[in-house]
C-alpha positions as CSV (number, residue, x, y, z in Angstrom):
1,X,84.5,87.1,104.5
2,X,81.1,87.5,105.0
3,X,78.9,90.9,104.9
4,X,77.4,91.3,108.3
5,X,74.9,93.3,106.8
6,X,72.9,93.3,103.2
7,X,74.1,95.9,101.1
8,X,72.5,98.0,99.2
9,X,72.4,98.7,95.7
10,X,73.0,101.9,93.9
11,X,74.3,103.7,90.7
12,X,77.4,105.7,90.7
13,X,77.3,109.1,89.5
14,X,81.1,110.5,90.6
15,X,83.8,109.7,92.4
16,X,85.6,112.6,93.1
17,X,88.1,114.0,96.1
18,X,89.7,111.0,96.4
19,X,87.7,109.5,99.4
20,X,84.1,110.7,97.9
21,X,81.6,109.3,95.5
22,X,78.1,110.3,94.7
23,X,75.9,107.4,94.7
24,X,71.8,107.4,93.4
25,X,70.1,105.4,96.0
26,X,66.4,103.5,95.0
27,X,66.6,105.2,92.1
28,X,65.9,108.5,93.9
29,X,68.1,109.9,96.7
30,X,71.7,111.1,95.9
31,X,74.0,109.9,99.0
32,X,77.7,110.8,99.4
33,X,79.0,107.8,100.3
34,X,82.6,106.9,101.8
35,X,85.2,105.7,99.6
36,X,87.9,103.8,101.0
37,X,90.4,103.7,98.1
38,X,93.1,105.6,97.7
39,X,93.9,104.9,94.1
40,X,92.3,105.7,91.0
41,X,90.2,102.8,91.0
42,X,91.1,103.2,86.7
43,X,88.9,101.5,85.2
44,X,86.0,100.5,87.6
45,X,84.7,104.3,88.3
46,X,83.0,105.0,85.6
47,X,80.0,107.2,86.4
48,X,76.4,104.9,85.9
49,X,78.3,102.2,87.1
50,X,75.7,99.8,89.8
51,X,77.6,99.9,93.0
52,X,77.4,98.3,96.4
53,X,77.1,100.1,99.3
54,X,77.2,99.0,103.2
55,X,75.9,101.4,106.0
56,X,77.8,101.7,109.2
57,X,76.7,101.5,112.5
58,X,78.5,104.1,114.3
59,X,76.7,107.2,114.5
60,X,79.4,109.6,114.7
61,X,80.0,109.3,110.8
62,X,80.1,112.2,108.7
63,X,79.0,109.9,105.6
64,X,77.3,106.7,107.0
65,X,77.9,105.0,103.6
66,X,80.3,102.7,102.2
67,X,81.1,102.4,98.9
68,X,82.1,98.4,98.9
69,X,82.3,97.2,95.2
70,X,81.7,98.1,91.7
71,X,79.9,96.2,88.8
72,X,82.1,96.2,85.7
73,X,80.8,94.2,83.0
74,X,78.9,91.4,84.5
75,X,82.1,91.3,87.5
76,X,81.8,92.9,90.8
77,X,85.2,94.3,91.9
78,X,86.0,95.1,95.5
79,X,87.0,98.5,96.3
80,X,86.8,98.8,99.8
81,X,90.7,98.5,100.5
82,X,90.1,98.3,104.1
83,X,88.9,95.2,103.6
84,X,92.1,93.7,101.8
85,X,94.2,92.9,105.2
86,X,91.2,91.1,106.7
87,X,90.7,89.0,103.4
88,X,94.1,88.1,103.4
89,X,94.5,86.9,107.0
90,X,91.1,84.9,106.6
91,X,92.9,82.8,103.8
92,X,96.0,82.3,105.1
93,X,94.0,81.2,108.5
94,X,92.0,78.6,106.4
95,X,95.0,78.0,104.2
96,X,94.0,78.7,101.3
97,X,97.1,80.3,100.2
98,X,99.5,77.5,100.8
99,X,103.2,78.9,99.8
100,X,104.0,78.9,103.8
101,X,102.8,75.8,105.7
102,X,101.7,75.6,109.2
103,X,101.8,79.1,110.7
104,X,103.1,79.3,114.1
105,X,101.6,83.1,114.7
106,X,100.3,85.8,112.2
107,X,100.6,89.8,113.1
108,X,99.8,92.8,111.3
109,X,101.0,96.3,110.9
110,X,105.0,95.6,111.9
111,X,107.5,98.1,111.9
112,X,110.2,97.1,110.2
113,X,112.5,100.0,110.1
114,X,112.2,104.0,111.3
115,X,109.5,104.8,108.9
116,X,108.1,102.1,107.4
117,X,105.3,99.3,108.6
118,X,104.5,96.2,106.9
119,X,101.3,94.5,106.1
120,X,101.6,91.2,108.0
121,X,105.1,89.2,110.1
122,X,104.1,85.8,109.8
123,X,106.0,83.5,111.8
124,X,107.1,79.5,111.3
125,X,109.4,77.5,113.4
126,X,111.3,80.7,114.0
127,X,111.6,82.0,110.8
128,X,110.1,85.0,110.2
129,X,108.1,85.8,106.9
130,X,107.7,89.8,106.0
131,X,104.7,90.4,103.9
132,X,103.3,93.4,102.1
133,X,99.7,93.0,100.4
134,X,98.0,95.2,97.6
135,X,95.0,95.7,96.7
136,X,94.3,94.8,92.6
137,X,91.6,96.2,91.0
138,X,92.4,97.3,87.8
139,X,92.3,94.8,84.6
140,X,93.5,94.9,81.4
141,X,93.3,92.1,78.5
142,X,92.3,89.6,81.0
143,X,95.2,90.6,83.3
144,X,94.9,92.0,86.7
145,X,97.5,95.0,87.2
146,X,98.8,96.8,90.1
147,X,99.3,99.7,90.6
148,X,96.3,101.9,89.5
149,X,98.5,105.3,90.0
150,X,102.0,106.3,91.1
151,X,103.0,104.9,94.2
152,X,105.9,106.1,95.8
153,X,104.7,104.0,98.8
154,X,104.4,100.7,96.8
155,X,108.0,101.3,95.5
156,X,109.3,102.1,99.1
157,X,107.9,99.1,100.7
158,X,109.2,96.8,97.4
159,X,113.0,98.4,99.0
160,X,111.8,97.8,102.7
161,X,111.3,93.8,101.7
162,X,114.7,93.5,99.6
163,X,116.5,94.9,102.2
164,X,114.4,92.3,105.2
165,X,115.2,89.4,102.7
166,X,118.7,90.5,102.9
167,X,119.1,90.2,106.0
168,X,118.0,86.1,106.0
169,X,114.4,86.7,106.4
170,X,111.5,85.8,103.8
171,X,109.5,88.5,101.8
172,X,106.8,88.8,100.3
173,X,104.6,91.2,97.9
174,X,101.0,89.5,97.8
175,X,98.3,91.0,95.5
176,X,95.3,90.6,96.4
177,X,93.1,90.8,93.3
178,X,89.5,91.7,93.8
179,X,88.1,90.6,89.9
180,X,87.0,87.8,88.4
181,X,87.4,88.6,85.1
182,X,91.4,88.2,84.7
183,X,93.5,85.1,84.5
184,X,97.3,86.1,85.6
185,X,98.6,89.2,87.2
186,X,101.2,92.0,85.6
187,X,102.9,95.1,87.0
188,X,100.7,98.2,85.0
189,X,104.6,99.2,83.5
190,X,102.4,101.8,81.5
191,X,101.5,103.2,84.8
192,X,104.5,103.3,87.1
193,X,107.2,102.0,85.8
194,X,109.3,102.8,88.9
195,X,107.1,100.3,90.2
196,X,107.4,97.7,87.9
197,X,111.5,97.7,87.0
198,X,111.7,97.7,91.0
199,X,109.4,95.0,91.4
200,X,111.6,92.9,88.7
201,X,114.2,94.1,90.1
202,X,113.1,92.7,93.8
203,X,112.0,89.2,92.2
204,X,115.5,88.9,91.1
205,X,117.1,89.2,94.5
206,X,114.8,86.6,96.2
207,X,111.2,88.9,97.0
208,X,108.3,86.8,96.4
209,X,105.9,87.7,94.5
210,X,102.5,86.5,94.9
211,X,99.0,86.9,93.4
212,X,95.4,85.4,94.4
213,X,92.4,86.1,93.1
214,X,89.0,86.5,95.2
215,X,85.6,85.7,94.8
216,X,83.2,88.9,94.9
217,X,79.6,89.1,95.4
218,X,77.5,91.3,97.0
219,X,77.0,87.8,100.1
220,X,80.8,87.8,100.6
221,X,84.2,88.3,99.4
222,X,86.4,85.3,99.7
223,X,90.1,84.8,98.4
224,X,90.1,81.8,96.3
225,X,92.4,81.0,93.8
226,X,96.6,81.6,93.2
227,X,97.2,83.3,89.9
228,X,100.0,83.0,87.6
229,X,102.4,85.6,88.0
230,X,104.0,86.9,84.8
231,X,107.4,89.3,85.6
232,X,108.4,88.9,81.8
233,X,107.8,92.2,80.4
């Protein structure tokens, strides 16, 4: 996925109220920028951090900026969750992640039950494939984690696909890992271990579990490579 526009760079000086950052702009001007990341973002937030930022065209904005990635070591990580849906459809449209053939149709945001909506219904020769992606920004050790907080969400929708794969259907947990600098992907067990025992506990029963790793620069963020998925412990 290409930027339609250049971004800009900038140095971080807070991230704060959740969907807020503070961003020094040309070395001058102090812009509050959008943040579209409802986690932590543990470990790429750090304040003095360069950043990305895009600008959006609408002109009804309250806060015209975008925060879209930060540099951690010499490694840009994508922040900008918004993005992560659009990356995923992008590769499994140019197949790059391979695990489910030929597609017959690909829709997003399905309801699946009373309260709960699921990332993407992909759909093969009449087989229907549930799938639930995550965002993964947070490394550790050379291993990309998920999740960055608590997330009673994550855990409910890790239920939501059990129960779909129960009933004769495929599921799938995809993360989506927006780092270069890691080599396999873990639950963060130190984190939310609610999260973790359920997503063992999922595997078990038949949930796929799935993670790719994307190519990020300030040009383009492309998904590009499957990672080894480790569910040892």
């Amino acid at each position: 996925m290409k930027f339609k526009q250049e971004l800009q760079p900038g140095i971080l000086i807070k991230r704060y109220k959740r969907f807020l950052a503070d961003v020094e702009f040309e070395g001058k001007e102090v812009l509050t920028v959008h943040c579209p990341n409802s986690g932590s973002m543990l470990g790429c937030s750090e304040p003095g951090s360069p950043v990305m930022i895009s600008r959006s065209a609408n002109p009804g904005r309250k806060y015209p900026h975008t925060l879209e990635m930060v540099q951690v070591g010499s490694d840009w990580v994508g922040v900008n969750t918004s993005l992560t849906n659009k990356l995923v459809r992008e590769a499994l449209e140019k197949k790059v992640v391979k695990e489910f053939g030929k597609l017959d149709s690909i829709t997003q945001e399905v309801k699946t039950s009373a309260n709960t909506r699921l990332d993407f219904l992909l759909e093969q020769e009449g087989k229907r494939i549930y799938m639930e992606v995550k965002n993964c920004s947070l490394s550790e050790n050379r291993a990309a984690m998920f999740p960055d907080a608590v997330t009673l969400r994550g855990t409910k929708h890790l239920h939501e696909l059990a129960t779909l794969k129960q009933r004769g259907h495929m599921a799938v947990v995809f993360f989506c890992v927006q780092r270069g600098d890691v080599d396999y992907f873990i639950p963060a067990a130190h984190i939310d271990p609610v999260y973790a025992e359920t997503l063992f506990k999922v595997a078990a029963e038949g949930v796929k579990v799935l993670a790719y790793q994307a190519d990020v620069n300030p040009g383009e963020i492309t998904i590009a490579r499957k990672l080894p998925v480790n569910l040892a412990g």
